[in-house]
Each structure stands twice: as C-alpha cells, then as structure tokens.
C-alpha positions in Angstrom: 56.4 -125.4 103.5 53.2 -125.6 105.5 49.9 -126.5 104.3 46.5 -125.9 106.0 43.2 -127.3 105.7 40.1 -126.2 107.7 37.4 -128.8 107.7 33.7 -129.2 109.4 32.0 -126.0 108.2 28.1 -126.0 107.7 24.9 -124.9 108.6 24.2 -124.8 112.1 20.8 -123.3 114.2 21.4 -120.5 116.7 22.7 -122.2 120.2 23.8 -125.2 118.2 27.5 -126.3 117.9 30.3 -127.2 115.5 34.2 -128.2 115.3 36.3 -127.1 113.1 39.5 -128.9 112.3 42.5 -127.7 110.7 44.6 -130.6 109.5 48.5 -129.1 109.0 51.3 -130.8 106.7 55.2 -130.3 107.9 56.4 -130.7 111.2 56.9 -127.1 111.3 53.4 -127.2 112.5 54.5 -128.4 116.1 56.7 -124.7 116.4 54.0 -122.6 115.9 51.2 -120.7 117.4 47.8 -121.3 115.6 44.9 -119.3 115.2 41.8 -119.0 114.0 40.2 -116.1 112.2 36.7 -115.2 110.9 35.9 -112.9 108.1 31.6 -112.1 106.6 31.7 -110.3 103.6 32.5 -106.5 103.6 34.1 -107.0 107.2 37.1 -107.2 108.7 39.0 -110.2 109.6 38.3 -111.0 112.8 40.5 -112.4 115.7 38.8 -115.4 117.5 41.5 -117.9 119.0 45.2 -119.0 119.4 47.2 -121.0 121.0 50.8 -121.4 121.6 53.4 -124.5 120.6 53.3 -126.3 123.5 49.0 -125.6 123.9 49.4 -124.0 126.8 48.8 -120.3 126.5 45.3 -119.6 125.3 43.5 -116.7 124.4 40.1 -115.7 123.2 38.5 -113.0 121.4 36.2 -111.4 124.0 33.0 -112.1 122.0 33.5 -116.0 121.9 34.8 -116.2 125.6 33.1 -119.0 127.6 31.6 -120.6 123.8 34.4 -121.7 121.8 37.6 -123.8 122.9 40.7 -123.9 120.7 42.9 -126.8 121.0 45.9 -128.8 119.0 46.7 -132.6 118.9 50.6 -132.7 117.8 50.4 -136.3 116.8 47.6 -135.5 114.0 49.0 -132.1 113.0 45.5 -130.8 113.9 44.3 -127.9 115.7 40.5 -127.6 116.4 38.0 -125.0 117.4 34.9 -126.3 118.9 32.5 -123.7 118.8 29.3 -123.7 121.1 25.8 -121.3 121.9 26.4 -120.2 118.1 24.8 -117.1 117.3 23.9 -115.8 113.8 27.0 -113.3 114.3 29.2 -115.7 114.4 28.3 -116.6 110.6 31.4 -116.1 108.6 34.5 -117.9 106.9 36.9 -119.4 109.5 40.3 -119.2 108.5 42.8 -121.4 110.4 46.4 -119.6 110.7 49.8 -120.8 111.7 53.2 -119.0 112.3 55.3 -117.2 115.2 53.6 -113.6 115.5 55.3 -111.3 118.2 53.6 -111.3 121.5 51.7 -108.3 120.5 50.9 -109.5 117.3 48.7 -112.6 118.2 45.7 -111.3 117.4 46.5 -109.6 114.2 46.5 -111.4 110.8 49.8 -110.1 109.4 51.2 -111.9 112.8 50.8 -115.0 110.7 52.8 -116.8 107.7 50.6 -119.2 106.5 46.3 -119.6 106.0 43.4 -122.1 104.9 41.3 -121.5 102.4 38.7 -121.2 104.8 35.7 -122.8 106.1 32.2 -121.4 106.0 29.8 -121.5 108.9 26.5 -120.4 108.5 24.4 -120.1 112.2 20.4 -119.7 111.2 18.3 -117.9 113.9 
C-alpha cells in the first residue's frame, strides 16, 4: 500500500515561485513513475509532470516547459515539483500521482494507481 502526501501549497504573486513536495510511504515508491497533476474547479485534470523510477526520463506539459522542474529523492521517498514565473493560470489543486502507466499513458490520470489529496496553489496577478 502506498500513501501520498503533497505539501508546500499557498499563495504566491504572479512570477513568484513555489515547491511542492510529495512525501511517499512504502518502498514501492522507488518502482514507480510519478506525476503531478492540476485540476481548478469545473476543469479538467491537467497533466503537468512525471518522471520515471530511476529520474531519468522527464517530461513536461508544454505550458509549464522551461518554469517548473520535477524531481525525486529515493532516500526521502519524495518527489518534488519546483514551480517558477507562476502565472495566475497555474492556480489550481496539485495532485501528486504514483504508479506504472503504459508509455502512452503517462500523461493520463487513469495511467496512475495511487493520488494525494492535493495541494492548493493560489498565483495572485
């Protein structure tokens, strides 16, 4: 059983930034890919990040390319998303995500077994 906990949520001004953290229990977390979703009320969940096992595949949705970094420290069972230049449209719950999605699934949220309760970040304009 794997349990997730995002973390570091607030209020932040446009072109600030933030990190999120997503503190995992089991050491299941080291097998799987992680992600990070977003979803503002009456919208879609949104893709924004993953990355693989080992941390080294990567990828971004295209409208956070170049501002936010995704990253995972084995040893702490954490995975983080450090999230610079915020814009107001970024404002939303963050959802941190963990399983093993098919290839073509990474992106999707059915792709993953197991969620956070989510993490709210507000960016002011």
């Amino acid at each position: 059983q794997v349990q997730l906990v995002e973390s570091g949520g607030g209020l932040v001004q446009a072109g600030g930034s933030l990190r999120l953290s997503c503190a995992a229990s089991g050491r299941t977390f080291n097998t799987y890919n992680m992600a990070w979703f977003r979803q503002a009320p009456g919208k879609e969940r949104e893709f924004v990040a993953t990355v693989n096992w080992s941390g080294g595949s990567i990828y971004y949705a295209d409208s956070v390319k170049g501002r936010f970094t995704i990253s995972r420290d084995k040893d702490k069972n954490t995975v983080y998303l450090q999230m610079n230049s915020l814009k107001p449209e970024d404002t939303a719950i963050y959802y941190c995500a963990g399983g093993q999605p098919r290839w073509d699934h990474l992106s999707r949220p059915d792709g993953y077994d197991y969620w956070g309760q989510g993490t709210q970040v507000t960016v002011s304009s």
